[in-house]
C-alpha positions as CSV (number, residue, x, y, z in Angstrom):
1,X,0.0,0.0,0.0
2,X,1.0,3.9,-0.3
3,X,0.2,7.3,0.2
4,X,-0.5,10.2,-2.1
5,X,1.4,13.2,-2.7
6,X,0.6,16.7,-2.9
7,X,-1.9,18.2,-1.0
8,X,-2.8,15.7,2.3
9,X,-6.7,15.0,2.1
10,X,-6.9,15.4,5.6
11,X,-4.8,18.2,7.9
12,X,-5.4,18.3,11.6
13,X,-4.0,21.1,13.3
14,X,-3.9,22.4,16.8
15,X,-6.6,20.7,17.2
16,X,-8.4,20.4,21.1
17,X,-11.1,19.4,23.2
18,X,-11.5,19.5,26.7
19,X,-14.5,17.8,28.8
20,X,-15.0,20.1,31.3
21,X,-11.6,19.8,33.4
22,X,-10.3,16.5,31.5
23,X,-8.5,17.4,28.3
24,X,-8.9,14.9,25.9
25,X,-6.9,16.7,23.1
26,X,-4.4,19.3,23.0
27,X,-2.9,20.5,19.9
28,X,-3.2,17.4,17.7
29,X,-1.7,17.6,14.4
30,X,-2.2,15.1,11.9
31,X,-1.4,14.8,8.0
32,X,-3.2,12.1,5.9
33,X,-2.1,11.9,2.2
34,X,-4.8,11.1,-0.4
35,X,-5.0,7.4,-0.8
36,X,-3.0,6.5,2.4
37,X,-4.1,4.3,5.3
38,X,-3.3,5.5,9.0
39,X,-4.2,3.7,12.3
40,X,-3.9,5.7,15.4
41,X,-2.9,3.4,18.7
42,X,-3.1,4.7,22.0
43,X,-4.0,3.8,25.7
44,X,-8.2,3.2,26.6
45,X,-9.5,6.8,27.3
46,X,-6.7,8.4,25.1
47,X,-8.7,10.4,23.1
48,X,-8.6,8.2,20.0
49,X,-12.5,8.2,19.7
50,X,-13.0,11.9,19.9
51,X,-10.8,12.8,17.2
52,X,-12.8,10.6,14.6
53,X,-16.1,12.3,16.2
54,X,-14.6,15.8,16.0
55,X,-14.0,15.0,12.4
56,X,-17.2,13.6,11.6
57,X,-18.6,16.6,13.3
58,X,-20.4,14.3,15.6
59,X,-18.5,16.6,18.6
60,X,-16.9,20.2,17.9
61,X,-13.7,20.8,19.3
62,X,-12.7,23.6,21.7
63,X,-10.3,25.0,18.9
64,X,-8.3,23.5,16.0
65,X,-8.4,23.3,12.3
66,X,-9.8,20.3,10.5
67,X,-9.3,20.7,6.7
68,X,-10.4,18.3,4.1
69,X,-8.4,18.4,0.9
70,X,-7.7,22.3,2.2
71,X,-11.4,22.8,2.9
72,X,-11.8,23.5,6.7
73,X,-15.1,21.7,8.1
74,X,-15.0,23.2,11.2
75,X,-16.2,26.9,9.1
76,X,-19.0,25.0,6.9
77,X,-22.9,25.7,7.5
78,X,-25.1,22.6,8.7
79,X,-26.4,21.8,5.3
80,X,-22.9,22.4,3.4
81,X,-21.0,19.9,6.0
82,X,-23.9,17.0,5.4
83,X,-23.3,17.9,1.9
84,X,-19.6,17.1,2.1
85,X,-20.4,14.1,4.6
86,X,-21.1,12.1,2.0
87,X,-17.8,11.5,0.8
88,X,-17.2,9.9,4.0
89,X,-17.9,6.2,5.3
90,X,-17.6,4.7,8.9
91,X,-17.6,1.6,10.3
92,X,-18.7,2.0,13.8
93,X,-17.1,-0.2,16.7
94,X,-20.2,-2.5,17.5
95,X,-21.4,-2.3,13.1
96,X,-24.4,0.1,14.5
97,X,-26.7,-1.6,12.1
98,X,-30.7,-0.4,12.1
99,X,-32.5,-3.4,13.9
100,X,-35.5,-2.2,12.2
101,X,-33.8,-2.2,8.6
102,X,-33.0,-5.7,6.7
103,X,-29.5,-6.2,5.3
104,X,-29.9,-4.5,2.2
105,X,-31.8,-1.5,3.4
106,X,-29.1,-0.9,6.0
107,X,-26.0,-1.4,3.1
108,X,-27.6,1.1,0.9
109,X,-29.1,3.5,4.0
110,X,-27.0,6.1,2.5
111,X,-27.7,5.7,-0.8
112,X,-31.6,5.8,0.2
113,X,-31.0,8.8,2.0
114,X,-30.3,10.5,-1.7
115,X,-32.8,9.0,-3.0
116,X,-31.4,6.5,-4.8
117,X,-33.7,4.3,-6.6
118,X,-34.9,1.2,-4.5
119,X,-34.0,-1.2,-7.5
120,X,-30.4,0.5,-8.1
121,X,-30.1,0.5,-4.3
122,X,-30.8,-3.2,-3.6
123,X,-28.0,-4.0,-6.4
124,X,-25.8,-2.2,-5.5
125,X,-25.9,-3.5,-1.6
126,X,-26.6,-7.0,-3.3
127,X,-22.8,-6.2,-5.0
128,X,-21.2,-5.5,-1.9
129,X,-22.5,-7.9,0.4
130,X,-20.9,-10.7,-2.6
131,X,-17.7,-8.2,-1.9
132,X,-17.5,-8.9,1.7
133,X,-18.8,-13.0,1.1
134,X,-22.4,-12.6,2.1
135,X,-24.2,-12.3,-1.0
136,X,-27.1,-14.7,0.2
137,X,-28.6,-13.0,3.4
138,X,-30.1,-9.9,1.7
139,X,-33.1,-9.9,3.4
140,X,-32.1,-11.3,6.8
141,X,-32.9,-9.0,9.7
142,X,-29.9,-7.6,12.0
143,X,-31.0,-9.8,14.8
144,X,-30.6,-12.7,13.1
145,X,-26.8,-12.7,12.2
146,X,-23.6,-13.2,14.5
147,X,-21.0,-11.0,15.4
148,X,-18.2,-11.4,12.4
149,X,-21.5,-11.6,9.8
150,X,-23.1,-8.3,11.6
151,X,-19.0,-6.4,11.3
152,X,-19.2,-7.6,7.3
153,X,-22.4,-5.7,7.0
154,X,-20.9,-2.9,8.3
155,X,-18.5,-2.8,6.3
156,X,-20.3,-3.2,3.4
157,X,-22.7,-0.4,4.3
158,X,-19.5,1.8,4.9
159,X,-18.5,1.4,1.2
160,X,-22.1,1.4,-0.5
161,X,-22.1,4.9,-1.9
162,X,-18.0,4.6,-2.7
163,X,-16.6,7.1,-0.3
164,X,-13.2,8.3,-0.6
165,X,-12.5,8.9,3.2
166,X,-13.2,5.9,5.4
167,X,-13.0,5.6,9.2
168,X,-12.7,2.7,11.1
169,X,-13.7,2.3,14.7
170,X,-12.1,-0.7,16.6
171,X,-12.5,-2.7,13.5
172,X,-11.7,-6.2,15.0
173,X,-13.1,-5.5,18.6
174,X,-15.1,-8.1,19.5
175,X,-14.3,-11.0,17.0
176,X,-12.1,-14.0,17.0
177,X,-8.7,-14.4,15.6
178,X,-9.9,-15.8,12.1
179,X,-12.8,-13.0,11.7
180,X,-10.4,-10.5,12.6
181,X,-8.2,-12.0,9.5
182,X,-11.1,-11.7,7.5
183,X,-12.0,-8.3,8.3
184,X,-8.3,-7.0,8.0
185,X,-7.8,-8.7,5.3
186,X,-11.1,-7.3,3.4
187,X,-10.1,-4.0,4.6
188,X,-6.7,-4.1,3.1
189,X,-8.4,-5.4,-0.3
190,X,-10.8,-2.4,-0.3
191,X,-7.7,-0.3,0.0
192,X,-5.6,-2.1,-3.1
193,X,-8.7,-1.9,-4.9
194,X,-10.1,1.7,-4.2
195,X,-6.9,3.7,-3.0
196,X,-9.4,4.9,-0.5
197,X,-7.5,7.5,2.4
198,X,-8.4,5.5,5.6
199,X,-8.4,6.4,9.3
200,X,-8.3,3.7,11.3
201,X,-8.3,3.5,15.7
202,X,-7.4,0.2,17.2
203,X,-6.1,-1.3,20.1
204,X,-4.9,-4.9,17.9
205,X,-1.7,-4.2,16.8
206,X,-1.4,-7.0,14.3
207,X,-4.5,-5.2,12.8
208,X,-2.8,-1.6,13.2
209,X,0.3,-3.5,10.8
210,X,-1.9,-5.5,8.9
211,X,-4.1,-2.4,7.7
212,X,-2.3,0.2,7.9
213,X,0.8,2.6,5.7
214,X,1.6,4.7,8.6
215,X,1.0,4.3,12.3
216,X,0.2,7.1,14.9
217,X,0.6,6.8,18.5
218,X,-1.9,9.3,20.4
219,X,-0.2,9.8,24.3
220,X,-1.3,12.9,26.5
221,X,-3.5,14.3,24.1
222,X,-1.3,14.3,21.3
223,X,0.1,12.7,18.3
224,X,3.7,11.6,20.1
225,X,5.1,9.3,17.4
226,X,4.0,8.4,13.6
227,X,6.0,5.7,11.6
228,X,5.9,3.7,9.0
229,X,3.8,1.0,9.6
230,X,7.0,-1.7,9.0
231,X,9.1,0.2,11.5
232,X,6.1,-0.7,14.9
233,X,8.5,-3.5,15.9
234,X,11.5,-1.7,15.1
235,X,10.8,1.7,16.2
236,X,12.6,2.5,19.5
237,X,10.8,5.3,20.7
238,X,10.1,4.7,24.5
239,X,6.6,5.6,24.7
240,X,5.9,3.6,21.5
241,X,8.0,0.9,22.6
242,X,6.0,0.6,26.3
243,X,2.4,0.4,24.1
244,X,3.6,-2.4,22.0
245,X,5.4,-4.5,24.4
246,X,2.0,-4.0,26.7
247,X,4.5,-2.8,30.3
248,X,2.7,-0.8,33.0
249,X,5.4,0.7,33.6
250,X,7.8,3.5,31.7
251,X,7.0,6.8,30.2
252,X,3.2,6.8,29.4
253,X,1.3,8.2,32.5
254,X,-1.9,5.8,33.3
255,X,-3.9,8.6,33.9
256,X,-5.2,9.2,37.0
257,X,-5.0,5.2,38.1
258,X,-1.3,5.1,37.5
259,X,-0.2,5.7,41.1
260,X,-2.0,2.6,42.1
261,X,-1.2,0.7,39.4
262,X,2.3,0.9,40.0
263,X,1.7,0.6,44.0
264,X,-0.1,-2.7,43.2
265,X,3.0,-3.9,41.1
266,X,5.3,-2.6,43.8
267,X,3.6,-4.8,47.0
């Protein structure tokens, strides 16, 4: 996989967001080049989640700049941002499918929602459910698939209406070793196939390599380290190098439960 050149599709700058006295983010920058794939790592709590929702516009940040191919959304009217929003797809952490909706009408829920035809809207969900390996449960209900089936309608819902941005929220969370090769390994197809830019947040770090060009480590509120993602296990950054190896102990502060933690290991 690689990255664009130019222009990056998505700048992030000075970017924060504080919950009343808990900052979240402070300062984040972030580049993104057109048609590269970035996973941001970081401890539970870190602030990972936010970001995507702050680009979404699903939260609005205390300050920052969040520009889209040198567009910044954060300036946009409501109707010119939903506009924009649908160059975007997301696959939410838990697939977030509409228990009401069958299969199909959730994969092509965007394309409904501009108003697509229902024929050219079924067939086209029809083609990406046979993308992801489900091209038989069309008209099933939500309820009645499994975890790894339920993720693989996500993710075809999340590519439907071919977006060029693509966000992925805990993408393996939840599944078993051999789903979570599946979905990795369907994500890093859509990539090859689409040179979709990607913005990834996970805690599996085989995923994180798997899925991923570049690799951004978010640590007390900002982006502390981005690599290659072929240099994670060579990279000897200490804060980096405490996240992958999984220690309690070294540079990263464990927010507020760090005192104990290392009084725990200490008795």
């Amino acid at each position: 996989m690689s990255g664009g050149s130019g222009l990056p599709r998505i700048r992030i700058r000075g970017l924060s967001k504080r919950f009343n006295s808990n900052v979240v983010l402070e300062d984040v920058d972030l580049d993104i080049m057109p048609g590269q794939s970035t996973t941001i790592i970081g401890m539970s709590g870190s602030g990972k989640s936010v970001l995507i929702k702050c680009i979404l516009g699903l939260i609005k940040p205390d300050s920052g700049e969040i520009l889209i191919d040198g567009e910044n959304w954060l300036q946009l009217e409501e109707q010119e941002l939903l506009l924009r929003m649908r160059r975007i797809g997301m696959l939410f952490q838990g697939a977030a499918l509409f228990d009401s909706l069958s299969v199909w009408e959730n994969v092509a829920f965007a394309l409904l929602q501009q108003n697509t035809g229902k024929e050219e809207a079924r067939e086209r969900a029809i083609e990406v459910l046979e993308w992801v390996g489900l091209h038989d449960i069309a008209d099933l209900m939500p309820a009645e698939l499994s975890g790894g089936m339920a993720k693989r309608v996500g993710l075809a819902r999340t590519i439907c209406h071919k977006p060029d941005i693509v966000f992925f929220d805990e993408p393996t969370t939840g599944l078993d070793p051999i789903m979570s090769d599946v979905i990795n390994r369907l994500i890093v197809r859509l990539h090859k196939d689409s040179g979709t830019t990607m913005l990834s947040i996970t805690h599996d770090l085989k995923s994180a390599a798997m899925i991923s060009d570049h690799i951004a480590l978010l640590c007390h509120g900002r982006i502390h380290r981005q690599i290659p993602s072929s240099e994670l296990d060579s990279d000897q950054d200490p804060m980096l190098r405490q996240f992958v190896e999984g220690r309690a102990q070294g540079p990263i502060n464990c927010s507020h439960w760090g005192k104990k933690i290392e009084e725990a290991i200490q008795r």
